[in-house]
C-alpha positions as CSV (number, residue, x, y, z in Angstrom):
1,X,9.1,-19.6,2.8
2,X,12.5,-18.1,1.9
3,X,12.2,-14.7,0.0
4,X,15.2,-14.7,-2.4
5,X,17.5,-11.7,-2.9
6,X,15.9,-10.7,-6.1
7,X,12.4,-10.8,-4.7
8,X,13.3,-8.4,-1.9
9,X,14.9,-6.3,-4.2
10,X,11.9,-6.2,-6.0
11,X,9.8,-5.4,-3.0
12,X,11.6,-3.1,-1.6
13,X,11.5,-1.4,-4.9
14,X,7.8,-1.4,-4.6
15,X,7.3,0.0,-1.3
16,X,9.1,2.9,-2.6
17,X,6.9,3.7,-5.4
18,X,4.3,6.3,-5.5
19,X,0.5,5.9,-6.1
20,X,0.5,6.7,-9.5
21,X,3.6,4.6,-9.9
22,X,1.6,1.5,-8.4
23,X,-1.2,2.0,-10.3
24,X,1.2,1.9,-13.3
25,X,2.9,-1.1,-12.2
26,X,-0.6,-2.9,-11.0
27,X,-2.0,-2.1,-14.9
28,X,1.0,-3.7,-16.5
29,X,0.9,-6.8,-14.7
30,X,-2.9,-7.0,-15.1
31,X,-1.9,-6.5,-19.0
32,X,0.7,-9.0,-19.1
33,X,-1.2,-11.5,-17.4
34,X,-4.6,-10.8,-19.8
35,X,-2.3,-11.7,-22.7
36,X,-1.0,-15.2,-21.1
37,X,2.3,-13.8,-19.6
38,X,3.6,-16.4,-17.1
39,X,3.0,-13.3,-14.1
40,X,0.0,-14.6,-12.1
41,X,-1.8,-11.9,-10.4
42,X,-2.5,-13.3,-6.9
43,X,-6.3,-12.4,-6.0
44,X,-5.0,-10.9,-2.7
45,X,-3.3,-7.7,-5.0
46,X,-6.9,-6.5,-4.5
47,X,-9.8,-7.8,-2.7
48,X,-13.1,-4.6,-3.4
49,X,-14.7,-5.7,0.2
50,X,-11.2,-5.6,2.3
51,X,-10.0,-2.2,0.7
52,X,-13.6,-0.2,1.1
53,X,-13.3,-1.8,4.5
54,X,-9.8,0.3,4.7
55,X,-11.2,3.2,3.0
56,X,-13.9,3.3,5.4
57,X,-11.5,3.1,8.3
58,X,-9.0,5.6,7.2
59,X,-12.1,8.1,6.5
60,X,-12.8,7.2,10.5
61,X,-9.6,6.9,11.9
62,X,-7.2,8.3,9.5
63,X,-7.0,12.2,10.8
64,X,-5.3,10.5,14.3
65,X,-2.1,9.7,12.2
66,X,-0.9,13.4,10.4
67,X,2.1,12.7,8.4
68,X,2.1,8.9,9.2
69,X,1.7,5.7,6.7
70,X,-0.7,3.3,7.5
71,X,-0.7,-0.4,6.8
72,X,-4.1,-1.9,6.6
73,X,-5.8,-5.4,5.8
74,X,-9.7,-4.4,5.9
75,X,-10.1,-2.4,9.1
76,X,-7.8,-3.5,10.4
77,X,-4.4,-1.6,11.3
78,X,-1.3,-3.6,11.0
79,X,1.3,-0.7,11.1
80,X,2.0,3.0,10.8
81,X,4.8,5.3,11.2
82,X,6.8,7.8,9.1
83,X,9.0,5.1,7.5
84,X,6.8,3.5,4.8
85,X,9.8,0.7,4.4
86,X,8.9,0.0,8.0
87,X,5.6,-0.1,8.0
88,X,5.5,-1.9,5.2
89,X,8.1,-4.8,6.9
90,X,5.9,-4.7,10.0
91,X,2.3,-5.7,8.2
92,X,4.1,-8.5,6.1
93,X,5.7,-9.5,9.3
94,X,1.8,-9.3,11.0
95,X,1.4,-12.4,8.0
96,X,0.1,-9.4,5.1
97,X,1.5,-10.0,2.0
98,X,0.0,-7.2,0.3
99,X,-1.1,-4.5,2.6
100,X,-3.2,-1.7,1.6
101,X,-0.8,1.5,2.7
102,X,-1.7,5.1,3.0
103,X,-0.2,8.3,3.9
104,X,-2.0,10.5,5.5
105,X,-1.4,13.9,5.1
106,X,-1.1,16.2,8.0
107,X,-3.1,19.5,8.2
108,X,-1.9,22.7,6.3
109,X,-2.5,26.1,8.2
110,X,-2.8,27.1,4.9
111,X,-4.0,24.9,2.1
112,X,-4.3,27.3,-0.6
113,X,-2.3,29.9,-1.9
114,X,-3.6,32.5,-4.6
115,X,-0.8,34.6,-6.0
């Protein structure tokens, strides 16, 4: 399957986006598609069982990549490294068309400041 220019644009826009910019994004195509919008949500954009199966292993395994995305389909780690673009190419090359990806943050000396 050929991805056309347009799409990759559009994916490449998405990788970028933050959490709270995905959520946005997921909400709006939920909404268009609720009010008969051509957009078809595919049911892999969330799966419950896969993603606490993710949760699950970044709560287990997640403190071994500081500073690092992770690309995940259940338990399973497909990628991870600093470049999210590059995780993200290497789980849809592993056949994952819609990873679950997480950055782990690394470990502050000092989390909390009071001033």
């Amino acid at each position: 399957m050929t991805v056309s220019a347009n799409v990759s644009s559009i994916l490449q826009q998405i990788a970028a986006l933050n959490a709270d910019e995905l959520a946005e994004l997921r909400a709006q195509l939920e909404n268009q598609a609720a009010n008969g919008s051509k957009v078809a949500l595919q049911s892999q954009l969330q799966s419950d069982l896969q993603d606490e199966a993710a949760f699950k292993w970044i709560n287990e395994h997640g403190n071994e990549y500081p500073g690092q995305w992770l690309a995940l389909d259940g338990d399973r780690l497909l990628a991870h490294g600093s470049d999210l673009a590059e995780v993200t190419a290497a789980a849809r090359a592993a056949g994952v068309r819609f990873p679950l990806l997480h950055l782990v943050e690394p470990t502050r000396e000092h989390p909390y400041i009071r001033s």
